[in-house]
N, C-alpha and C positions, 0 to 999 in steps of 0.2 A: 504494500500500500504506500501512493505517495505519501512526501508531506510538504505541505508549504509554508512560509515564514508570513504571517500576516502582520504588521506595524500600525499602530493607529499614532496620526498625523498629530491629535492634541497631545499624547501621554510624549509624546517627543520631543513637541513642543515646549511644554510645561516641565519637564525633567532639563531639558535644555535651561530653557528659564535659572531654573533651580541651580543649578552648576554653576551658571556662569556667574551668580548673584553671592553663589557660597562660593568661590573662586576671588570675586570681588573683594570681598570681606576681611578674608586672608590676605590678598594679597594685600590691604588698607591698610590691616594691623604690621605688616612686616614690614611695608612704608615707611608707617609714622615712628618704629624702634630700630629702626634699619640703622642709621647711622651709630647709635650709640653700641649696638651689640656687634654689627661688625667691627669696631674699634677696643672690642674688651678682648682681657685675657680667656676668659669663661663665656664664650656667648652663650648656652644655654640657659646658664645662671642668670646673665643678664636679663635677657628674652622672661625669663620666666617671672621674675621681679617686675620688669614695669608693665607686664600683662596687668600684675594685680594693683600699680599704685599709678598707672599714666590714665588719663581723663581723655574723652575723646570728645571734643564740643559739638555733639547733630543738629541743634539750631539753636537760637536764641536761649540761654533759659534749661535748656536741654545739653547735659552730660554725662556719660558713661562709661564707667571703667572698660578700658582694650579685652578684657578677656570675657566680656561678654559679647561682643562683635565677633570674636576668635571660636567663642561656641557656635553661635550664628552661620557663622560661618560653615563651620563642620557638619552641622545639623543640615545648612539647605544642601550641600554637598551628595551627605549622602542619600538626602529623601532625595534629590534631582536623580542620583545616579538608582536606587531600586523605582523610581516612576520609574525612569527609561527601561529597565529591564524588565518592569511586567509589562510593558505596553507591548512589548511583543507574545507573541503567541501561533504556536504550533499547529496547525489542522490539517487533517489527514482527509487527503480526498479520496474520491472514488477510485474504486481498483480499473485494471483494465477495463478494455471494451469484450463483448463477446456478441457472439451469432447467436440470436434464439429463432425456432419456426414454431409457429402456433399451431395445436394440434388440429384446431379445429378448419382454419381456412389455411393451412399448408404455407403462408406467410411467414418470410422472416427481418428480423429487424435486429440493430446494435444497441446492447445496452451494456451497462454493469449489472456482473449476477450479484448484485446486493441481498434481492428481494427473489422468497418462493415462489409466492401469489401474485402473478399481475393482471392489470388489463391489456389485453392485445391490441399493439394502436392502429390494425388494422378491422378487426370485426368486436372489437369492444366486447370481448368474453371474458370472465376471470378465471384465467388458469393458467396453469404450473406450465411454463413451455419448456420444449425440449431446447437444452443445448446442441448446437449445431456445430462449433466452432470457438473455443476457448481461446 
């Protein structure tokens, strides 16, 4: 049995979004500590100290410590990246084609042998038609 990759256009969208927003974020925080931690002996140490004591001004009135933008950040990251991996989705098509002739008017036609019972789409009977041809 096939299978095919199906994508839906918004969950890719929106996971896009997400990344590039949680991408953003980080990359703001490693901006604004950038010059001090690459200039240390210890850059981890450093990084990790002003995550929790540097202020980051978002508007007027509005301030918040770097390591919550840092969480932010990781959070939209990884909700964008599993959006993007459910949006996709596996479906398994129909199997080959095959030759059926119907018992009753000697007609045959292509289909997949999914189904026992059909109707003949030539004399509209229900029944089991022979394979002719796999």
């Amino acid at each position: 049995m096939k299978k095919t990759l199906r994508r839906q256009k918004s969950g890719y969208a929106l996971g896009l979004i997400l990344v590039l927003s949680g991408l953003a974020a980080l990359i703001t925080a490693v901006w604004k500590t950038g010059s001090q931690v690459f200039q240390a002996e210890n850059p981890v140490y450093v990084f990790w100290r002003l995550l929790w004591t540097e202020n980051l001004d978002f508007l007027q009135g509005i301030e918040f410590k770097l390591v919550y933008l840092v969480v932010l950040g990781v959070t939209m990251l990884v909700a964008g990246v599993v959006v993007i991996s459910l949006s996709r989705q596996w479906i398994a098509l129909a199997g080959e084609k095959s030759l059926f002739q119907c018992p009753f008017c000697n007609k045959q036609w292509s289909a997949s042998p999914d189904k026992a019972l059909v109707h003949c789409p030539h004399c509209r009977q229900l029944i089991h038609p022979r394979l002719v041809e796999h």
